[in-house]
VOZA-731210 format. One record per residue (C-alpha): residue in one letter; x, y, z. Coordinates in steps of 0.001 Angstrom, whole numbers, plus 500000, padded with zeros to 6 digits. Layout:
BEGIN
AXYZ...
! end
This chain:
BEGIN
X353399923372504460X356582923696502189X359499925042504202X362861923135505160X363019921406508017X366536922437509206X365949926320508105X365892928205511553X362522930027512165X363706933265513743X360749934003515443X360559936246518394X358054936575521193X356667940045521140X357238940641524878X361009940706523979X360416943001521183X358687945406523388X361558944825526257X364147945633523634X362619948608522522X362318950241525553X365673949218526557X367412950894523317X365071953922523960X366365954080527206X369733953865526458X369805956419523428X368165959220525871X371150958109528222X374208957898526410X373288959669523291X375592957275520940X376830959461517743X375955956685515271X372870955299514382X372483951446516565X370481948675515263X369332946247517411X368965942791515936X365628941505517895X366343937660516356X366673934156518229X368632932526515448X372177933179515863X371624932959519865X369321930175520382X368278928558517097X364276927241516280X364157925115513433X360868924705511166X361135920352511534X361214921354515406X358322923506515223X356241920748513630X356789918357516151X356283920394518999X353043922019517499X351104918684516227X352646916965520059X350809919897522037X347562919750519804X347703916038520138X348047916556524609X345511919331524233X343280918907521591X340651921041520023X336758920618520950X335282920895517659X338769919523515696X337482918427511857X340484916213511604X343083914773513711X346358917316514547X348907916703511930X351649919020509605X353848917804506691X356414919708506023X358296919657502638X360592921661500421X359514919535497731X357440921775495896X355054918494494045X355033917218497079X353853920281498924X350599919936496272X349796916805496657X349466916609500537X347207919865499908X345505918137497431X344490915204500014X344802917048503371X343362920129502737X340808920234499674X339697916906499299X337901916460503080X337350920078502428X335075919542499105X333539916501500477X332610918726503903X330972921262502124X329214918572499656X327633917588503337X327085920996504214X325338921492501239X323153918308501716X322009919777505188X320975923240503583X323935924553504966X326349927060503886X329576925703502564X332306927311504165X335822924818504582X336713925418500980X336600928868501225X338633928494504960X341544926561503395X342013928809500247X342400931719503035X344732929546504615X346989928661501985X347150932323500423X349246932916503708X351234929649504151X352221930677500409X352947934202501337X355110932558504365X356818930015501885X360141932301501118X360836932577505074X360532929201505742X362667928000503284X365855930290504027X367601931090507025X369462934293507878X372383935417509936X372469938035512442X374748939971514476X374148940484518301X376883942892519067X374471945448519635X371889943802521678X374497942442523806X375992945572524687X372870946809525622X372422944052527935X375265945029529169X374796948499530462X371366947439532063X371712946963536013X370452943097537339X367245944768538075X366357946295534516X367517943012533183X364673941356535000X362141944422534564X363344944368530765X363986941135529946X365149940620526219X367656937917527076X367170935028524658X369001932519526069X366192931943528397X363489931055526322X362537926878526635X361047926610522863X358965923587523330X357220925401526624X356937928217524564X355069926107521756X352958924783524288X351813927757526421X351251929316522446X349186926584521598X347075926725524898X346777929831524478X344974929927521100X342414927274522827X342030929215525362X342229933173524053X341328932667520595X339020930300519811X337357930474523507X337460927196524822X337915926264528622X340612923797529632X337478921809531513X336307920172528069X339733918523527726X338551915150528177X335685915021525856X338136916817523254X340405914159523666X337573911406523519X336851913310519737X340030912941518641X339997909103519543X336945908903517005X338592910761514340X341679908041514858X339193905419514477X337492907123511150X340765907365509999X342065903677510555X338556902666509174X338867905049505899X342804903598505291X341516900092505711X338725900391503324X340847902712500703X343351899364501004X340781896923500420X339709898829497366X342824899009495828X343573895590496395X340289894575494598X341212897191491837X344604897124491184X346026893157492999X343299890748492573X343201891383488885X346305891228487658X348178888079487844X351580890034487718X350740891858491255X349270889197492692X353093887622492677X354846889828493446X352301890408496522X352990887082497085X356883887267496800X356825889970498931X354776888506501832X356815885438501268X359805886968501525X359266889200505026X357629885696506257X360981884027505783X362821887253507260X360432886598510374X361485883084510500X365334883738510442X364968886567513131X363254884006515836X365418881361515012X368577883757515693X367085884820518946X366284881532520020X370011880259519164X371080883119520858X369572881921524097
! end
């Protein structure tokens, strides 16, 4: 995903939204204010969200409650770099993607992951401009109005945004797609965790062979890369060596 890690995601729980509505509607039947009030529904000048922060917490609650039928193992990679941004794409997204529906395909089936990511990344693209910038907004407003509610409204009509934990709200969010959106009970947790061991293992396999190719390609047949592959192992060997000897001295 291209975005900047330290731009603040202003997102907002709707339940807020609708708590702050009601509360300004409230209030302009009330006190019938002569100007025209805008209310600044935002978290990021009160209690800031960045988009690196978001990351973590998202791929950490996938990777504690994991999908049942996951293709590939929870991860994100987020960039500003723009090349970057392409090539992860390139070999996250439409790579397994193309060789998937190549499978699909085999099996008389209709391809279909291809056609999944390109929705995807029309979106993430039309998100691109938001999570790259970050914006700053005054709370006069909504702080006044919190103001003239009584402790018991406050509760009732809760819009205070000091309150919200962001890494509980990532992970009652994420549970909640499981659960909500793609219908999936909290029962099949271990076997969805027992899939996403196998998908590590494919995954260390795949990296191990991919190495082993390019060392056959690229190392074993040139004489120049074979030393410096050589200088290179030599030289962390030696680093190795000078490490345990100062901690042995040391004792």
């Amino acid at each position: 995903m291209r975005a900047t890690n330290d731009a603040v995601a202003d997102l907002i729980p709707v339940d807020v939204v609708v708590n702050l509505t009601l509360a300004a509607g409230w209030y302009t039947a009330v006190h019938r204010p002569k100007t025209t009030l805008v209310y600044n529904c935002t978290t990021g000048g009160i209690n800031p969200f960045h988009w690196g922060e978001i990351e973590y917490h998202v791929v950490s609650s996938f990777k504690r409650n994991p999908l049942e039928q996951a293709f590939r193992r929870p991860n994100a990679n987020i960039t500003s770099n723009y090349l970057i941004n392409q090539y992860w794409i390139t070999v996250s997204h439409k790579a397994p993607a193309l060789v998937y529906d190549f499978y699909l395909k085999l099996t008389g089936r209709k391809p279909r992951m291809m056609r999944i990511f390109n929705r995807l990344h029309k979106s993430m693209l039309l998100l691109e401009y938001f999570s790259s910038q970050s914006w700053e907004w005054t709370s006069d407003n909504v702080n006044m109005l919190m103001g003239q509610l009584s402790p018991e409204d406050r509760r009732a009509f809760n819009f205070d945004i000091h309150q919200l934990n962001w890494p509980e709200y990532i992970e009652n969010y994420c549970i909640g797609t499981k659960k909500y959106v793609l219908n999936e009970d909290m029962s099949g947790l271990p076997a969805a965790r027992q899939h996403l061991k196998k998908l590590r293992n494919i995954r260390y396999a795949f990296n191990t062979i991919l190495l082993v190719i390019i060392w056959r390609i690229f190392i074993a047949r040139s004489q120049m890369a074979q030393n410096i592959w050589y200088f290179v192992v030599s030289l962390c060997f030696k680093f190795l060596s000078y490490f345990r000897a100062s901690s042995t001295l040391q004792h």
